[in-house]
PAPAVEX-541576 format. One record per residue (C-alpha): y, x, z; residue in one letter; residue number from 1. Coordinates in steps of 0.02 Angstrom, whole numbers, plus 32768, in hexadecimal, padded with zeros to 4 digits. Example, Ala and Ser with C-alpha at 12.3 -4.5 7.8 and 13.67 -1.06 7.14 Angstrom:
! residues 2
@Y 7F1F&X 8267&Z 8186&residu A&num 1
@Y 7FCB&X 82AC&Z 8165&residu S&num 2
***
This chain:
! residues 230
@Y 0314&X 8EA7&Z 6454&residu X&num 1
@Y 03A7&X 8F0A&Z 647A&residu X&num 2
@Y 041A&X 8F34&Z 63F3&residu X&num 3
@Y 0482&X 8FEC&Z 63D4&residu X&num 4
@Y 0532&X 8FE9&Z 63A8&residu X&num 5
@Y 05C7&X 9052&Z 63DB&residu X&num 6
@Y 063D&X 9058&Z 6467&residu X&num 7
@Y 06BF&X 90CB&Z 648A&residu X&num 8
@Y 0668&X 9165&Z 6436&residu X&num 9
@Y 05BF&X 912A&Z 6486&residu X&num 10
@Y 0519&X 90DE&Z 645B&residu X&num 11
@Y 0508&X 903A&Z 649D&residu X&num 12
@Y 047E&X 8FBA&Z 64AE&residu X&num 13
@Y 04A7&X 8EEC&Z 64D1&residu X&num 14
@Y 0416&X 8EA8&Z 64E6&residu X&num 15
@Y 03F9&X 8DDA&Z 64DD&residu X&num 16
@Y 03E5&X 8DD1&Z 65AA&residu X&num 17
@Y 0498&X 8DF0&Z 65A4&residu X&num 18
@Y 0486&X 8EA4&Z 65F3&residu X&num 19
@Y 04DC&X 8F4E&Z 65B4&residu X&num 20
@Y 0475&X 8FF4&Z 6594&residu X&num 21
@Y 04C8&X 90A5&Z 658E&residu X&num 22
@Y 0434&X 910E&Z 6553&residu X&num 23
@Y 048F&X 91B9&Z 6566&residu X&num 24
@Y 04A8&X 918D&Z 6617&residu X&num 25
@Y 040A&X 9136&Z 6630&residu X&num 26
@Y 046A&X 909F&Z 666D&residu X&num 27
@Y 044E&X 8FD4&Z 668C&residu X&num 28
@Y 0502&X 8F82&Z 6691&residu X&num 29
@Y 04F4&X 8ECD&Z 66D5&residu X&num 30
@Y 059A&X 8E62&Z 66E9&residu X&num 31
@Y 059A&X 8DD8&Z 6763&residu X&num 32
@Y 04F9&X 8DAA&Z 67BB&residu X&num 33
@Y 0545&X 8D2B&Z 6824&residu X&num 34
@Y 04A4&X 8D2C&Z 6896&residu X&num 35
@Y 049F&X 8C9F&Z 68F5&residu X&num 36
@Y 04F1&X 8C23&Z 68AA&residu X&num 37
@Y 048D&X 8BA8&Z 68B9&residu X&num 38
@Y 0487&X 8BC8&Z 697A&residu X&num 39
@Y 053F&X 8BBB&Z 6984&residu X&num 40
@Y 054B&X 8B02&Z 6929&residu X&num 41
@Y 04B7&X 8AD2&Z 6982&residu X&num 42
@Y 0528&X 8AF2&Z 6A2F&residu X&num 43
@Y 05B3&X 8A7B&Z 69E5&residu X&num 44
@Y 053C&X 89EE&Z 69BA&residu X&num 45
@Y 051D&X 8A08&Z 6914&residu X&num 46
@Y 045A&X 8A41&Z 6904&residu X&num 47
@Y 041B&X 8AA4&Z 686D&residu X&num 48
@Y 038D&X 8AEA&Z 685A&residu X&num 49
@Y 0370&X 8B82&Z 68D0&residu X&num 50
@Y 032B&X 8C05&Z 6859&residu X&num 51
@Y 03B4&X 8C66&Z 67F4&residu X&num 52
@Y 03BE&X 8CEC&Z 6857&residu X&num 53
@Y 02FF&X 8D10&Z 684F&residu X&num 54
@Y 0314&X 8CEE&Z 6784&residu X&num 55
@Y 03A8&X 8D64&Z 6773&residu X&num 56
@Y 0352&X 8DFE&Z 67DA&residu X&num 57
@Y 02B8&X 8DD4&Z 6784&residu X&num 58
@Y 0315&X 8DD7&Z 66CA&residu X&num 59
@Y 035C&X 8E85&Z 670B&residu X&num 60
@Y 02BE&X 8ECB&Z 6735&residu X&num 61
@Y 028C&X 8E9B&Z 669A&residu X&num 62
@Y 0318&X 8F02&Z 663A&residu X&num 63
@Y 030E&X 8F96&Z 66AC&residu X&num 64
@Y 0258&X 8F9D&Z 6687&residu X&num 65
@Y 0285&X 8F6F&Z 65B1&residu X&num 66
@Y 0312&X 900D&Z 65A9&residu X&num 67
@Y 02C3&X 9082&Z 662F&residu X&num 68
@Y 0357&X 9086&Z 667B&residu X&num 69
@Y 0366&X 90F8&Z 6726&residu X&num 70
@Y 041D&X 90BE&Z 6740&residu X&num 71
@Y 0462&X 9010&Z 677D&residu X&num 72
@Y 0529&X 8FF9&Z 6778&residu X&num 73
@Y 0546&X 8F35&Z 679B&residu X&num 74
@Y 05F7&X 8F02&Z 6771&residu X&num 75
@Y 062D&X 8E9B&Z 67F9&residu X&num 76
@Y 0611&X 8DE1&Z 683E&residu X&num 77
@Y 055E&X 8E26&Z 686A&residu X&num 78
@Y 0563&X 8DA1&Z 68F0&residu X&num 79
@Y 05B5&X 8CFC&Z 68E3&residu X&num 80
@Y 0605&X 8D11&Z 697E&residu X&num 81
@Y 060B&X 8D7F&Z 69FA&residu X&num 82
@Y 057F&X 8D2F&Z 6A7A&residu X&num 83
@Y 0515&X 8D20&Z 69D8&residu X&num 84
@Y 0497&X 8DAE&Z 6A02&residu X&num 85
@Y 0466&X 8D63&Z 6AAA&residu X&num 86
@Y 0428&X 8CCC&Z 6A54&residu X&num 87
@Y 03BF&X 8D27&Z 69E3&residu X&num 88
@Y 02FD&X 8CE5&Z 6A1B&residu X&num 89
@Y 026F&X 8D7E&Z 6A45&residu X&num 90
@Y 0240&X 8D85&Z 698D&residu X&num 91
@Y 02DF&X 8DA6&Z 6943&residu X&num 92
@Y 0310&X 8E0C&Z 69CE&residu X&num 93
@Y 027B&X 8E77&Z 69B3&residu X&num 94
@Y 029D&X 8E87&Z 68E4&residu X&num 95
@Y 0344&X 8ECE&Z 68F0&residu X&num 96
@Y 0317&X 8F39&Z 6985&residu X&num 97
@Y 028C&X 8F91&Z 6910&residu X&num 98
@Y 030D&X 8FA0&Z 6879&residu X&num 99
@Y 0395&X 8FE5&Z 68E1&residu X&num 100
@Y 030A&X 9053&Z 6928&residu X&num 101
@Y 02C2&X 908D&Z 6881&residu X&num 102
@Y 036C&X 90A3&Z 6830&residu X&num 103
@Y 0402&X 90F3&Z 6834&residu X&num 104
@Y 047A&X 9056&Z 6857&residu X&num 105
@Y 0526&X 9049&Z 685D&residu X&num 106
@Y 057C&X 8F9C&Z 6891&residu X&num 107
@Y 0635&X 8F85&Z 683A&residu X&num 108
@Y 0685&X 8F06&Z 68A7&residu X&num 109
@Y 06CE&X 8E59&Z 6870&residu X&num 110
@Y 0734&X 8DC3&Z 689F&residu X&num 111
@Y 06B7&X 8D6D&Z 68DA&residu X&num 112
@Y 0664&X 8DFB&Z 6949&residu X&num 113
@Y 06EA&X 8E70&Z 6966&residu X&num 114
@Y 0683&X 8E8B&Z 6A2E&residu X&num 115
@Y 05DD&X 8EA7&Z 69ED&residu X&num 116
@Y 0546&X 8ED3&Z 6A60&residu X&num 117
@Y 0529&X 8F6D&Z 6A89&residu X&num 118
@Y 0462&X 8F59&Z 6AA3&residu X&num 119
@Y 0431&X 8F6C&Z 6A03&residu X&num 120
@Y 041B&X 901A&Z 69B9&residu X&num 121
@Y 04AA&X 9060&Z 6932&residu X&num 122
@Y 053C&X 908E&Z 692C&residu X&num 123
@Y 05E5&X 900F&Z 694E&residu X&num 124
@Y 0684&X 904C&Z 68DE&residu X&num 125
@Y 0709&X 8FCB&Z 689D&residu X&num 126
@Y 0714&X 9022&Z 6800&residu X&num 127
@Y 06D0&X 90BD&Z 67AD&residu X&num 128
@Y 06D0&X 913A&Z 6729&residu X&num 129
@Y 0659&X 9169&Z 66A0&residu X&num 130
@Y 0637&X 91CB&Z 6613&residu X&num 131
@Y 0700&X 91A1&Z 65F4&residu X&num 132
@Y 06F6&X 90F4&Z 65FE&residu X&num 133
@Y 0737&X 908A&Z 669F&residu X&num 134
@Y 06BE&X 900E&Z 66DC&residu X&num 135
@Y 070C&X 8F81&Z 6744&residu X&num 136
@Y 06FD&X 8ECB&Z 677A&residu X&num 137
@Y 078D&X 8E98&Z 671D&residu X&num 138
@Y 07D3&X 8EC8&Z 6678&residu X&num 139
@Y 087B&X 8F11&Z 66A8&residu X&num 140
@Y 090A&X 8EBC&Z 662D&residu X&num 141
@Y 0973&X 8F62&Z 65E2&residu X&num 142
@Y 08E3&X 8FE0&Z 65FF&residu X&num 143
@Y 08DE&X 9073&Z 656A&residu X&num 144
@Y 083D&X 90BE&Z 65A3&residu X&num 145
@Y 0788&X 9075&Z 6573&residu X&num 146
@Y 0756&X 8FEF&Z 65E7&residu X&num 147
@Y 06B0&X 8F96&Z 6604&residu X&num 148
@Y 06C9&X 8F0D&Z 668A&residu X&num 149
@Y 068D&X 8E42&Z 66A0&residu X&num 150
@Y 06D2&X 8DCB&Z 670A&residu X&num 151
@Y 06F9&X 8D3A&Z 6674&residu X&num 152
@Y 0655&X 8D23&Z 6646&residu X&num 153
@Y 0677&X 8CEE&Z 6597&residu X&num 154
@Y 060D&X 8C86&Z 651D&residu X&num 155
@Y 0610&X 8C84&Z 645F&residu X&num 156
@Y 061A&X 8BB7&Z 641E&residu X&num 157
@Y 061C&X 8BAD&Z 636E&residu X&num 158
@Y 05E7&X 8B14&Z 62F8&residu X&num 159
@Y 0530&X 8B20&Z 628E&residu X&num 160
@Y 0508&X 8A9B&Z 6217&residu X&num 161
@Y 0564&X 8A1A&Z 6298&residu X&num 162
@Y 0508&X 8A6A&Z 633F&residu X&num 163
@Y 0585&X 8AAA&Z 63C5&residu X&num 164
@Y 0530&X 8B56&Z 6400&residu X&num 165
@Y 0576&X 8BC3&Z 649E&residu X&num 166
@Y 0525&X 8C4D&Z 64AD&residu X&num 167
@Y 0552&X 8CE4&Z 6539&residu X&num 168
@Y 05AF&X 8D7C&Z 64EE&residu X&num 169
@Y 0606&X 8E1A&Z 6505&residu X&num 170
@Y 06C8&X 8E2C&Z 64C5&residu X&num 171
@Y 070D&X 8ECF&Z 6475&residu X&num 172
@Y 07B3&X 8EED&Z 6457&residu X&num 173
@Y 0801&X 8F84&Z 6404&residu X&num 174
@Y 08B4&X 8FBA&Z 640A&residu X&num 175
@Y 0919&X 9023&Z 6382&residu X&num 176
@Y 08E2&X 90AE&Z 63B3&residu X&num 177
@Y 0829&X 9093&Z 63C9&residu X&num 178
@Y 080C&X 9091&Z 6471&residu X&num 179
@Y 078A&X 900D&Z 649A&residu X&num 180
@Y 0750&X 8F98&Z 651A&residu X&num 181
@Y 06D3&X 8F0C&Z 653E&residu X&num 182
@Y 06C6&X 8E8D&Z 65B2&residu X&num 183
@Y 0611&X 8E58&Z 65E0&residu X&num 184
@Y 05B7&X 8DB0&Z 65E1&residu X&num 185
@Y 0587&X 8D6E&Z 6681&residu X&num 186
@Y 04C5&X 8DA8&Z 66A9&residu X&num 187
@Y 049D&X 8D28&Z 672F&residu X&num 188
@Y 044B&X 8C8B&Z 671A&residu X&num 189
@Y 04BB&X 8C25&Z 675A&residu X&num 190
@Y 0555&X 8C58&Z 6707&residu X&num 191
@Y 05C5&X 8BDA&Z 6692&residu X&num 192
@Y 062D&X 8C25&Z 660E&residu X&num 193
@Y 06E5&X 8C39&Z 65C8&residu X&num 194
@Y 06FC&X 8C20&Z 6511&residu X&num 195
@Y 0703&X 8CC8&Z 64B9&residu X&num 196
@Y 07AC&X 8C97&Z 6461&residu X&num 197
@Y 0800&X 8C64&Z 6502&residu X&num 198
@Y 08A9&X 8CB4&Z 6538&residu X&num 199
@Y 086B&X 8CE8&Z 65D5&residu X&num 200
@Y 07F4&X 8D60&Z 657A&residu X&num 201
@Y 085A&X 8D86&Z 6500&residu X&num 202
@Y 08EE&X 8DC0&Z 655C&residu X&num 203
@Y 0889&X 8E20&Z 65D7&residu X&num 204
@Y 086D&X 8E98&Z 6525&residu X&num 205
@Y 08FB&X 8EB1&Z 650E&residu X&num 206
@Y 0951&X 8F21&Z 64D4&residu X&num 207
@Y 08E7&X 8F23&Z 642C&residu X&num 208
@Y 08D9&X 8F09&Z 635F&residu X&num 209
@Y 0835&X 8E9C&Z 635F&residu X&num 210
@Y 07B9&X 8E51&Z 63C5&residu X&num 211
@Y 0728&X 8E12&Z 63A6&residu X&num 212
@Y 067B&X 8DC0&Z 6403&residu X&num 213
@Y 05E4&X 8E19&Z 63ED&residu X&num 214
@Y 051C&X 8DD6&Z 640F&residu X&num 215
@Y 0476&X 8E26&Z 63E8&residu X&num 216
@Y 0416&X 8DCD&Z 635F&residu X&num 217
@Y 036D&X 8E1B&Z 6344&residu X&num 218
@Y 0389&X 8EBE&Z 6349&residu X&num 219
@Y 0437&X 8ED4&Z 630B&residu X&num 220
@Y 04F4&X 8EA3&Z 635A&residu X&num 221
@Y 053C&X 8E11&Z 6312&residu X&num 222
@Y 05FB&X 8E24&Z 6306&residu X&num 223
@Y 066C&X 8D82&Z 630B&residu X&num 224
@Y 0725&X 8DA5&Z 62F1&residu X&num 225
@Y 0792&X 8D51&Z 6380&residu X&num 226
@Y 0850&X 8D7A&Z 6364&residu X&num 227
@Y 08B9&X 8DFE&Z 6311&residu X&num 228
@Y 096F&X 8E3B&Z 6303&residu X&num 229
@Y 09BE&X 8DDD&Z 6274&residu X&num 230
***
């Protein structure tokens, strides 16, 4: 079940597949897919199992068909690298062909697939602009203006009753001013995690007052504070 909160003056919906709905703009935000990642290790002699990419375009289906979203905007690392849509086998092939068909699609580029193929349908832009808020690969360190990107893939781990949980999350930061911005968990299947907390993520926010990890929990965003200025 996706869960509403506010971003940046907006509705928002995080839903517990890890993906990003705008309603007003009838949007599906998805941050790393990393398709083919299996593929890639399987080329350098480590062999997983070769199905993520069919579970992650099969879990986006899924949420396109949950929202009723008419609008795709992936935020970079679609691929995880750049020969990773030639390996894709007939089926896959053919599932993103019909989603890129039936939607309006737009591919933000990352550093993983900064080249990416040009067979599929959509649009290719390296960054973009919407509704006031940037959408990029990267959370850029110093930016003022609200920013959605990816690229860390960050996990919440917290303690419960002496169980270590990690669980996928987004990251909002706000400055003084209250400009805010978010950086997405990672939606494919194959995707480790950062720690929330870690400096990486947290400096990419900055400039801001708080930050904090969010997660939907049936029905409603569960807010976890992060850091703070003293």
């Amino acid at each position: 079940m996706f869960a509403p909160f506010e971003f940046a003056a907006h509705e928002m919906l995080l839903g517990p597949g890890r993906a990003l709905y705008w309603p007003a703009e009838r949007a599906l935000l998805v941050a790393d897919l990393h398709l083919e990642k299996a593929s890639w290790f399987a080329q350098r002699g480590s062999m997983l199992p070769p199905y993520d990419s069919r579970d992650t375009l099969e879990r986006l289906a899924d949420a396109v068909r949950e929202t009723g979203a008419r609008r795709v905007i992936t935020l970079g690392d679609n691929f995880h690298d750049d020969a990773g849509a030639l390996r894709l086998d007939a089926h896959c092939t053919g599932m993103l062909e019909a989603l890129t068909r039936a939607l309006e699609w737009v591919w933000i580029t990352g550093n993983h697939d900064e080249e990416l193929p040009k067979g599929f349908g959509g649009t290719i832009v390296p960054e973009l602009e919407l509704g006031g808020v940037i959408l990029r690969h990267e959370a850029r360190a110093g930016e003022t203006a609200p920013e959605l990107s990816g690229h860390y893939h960050p996990k919440l781990r917290v303690n419960v009753r002496n169980r270590h949980i990690a669980r996928p999350c987004a990251v909002m930061g706000r400055s003084e001013s209250g400009a805010e911005r978010m950086i997405l968990p990672a939606f494919g299947s194959l995707t480790g995690g950062l720690d929330a907390a870690h400096p990486e993520i947290l400096g990419a926010l900055q400039p801001a007052r708080a930050i904090e990890a969010l997660m939907p929990a049936k029905g409603r965003i569960a807010r976890f504070p992060l850091w703070q200025t003293a």
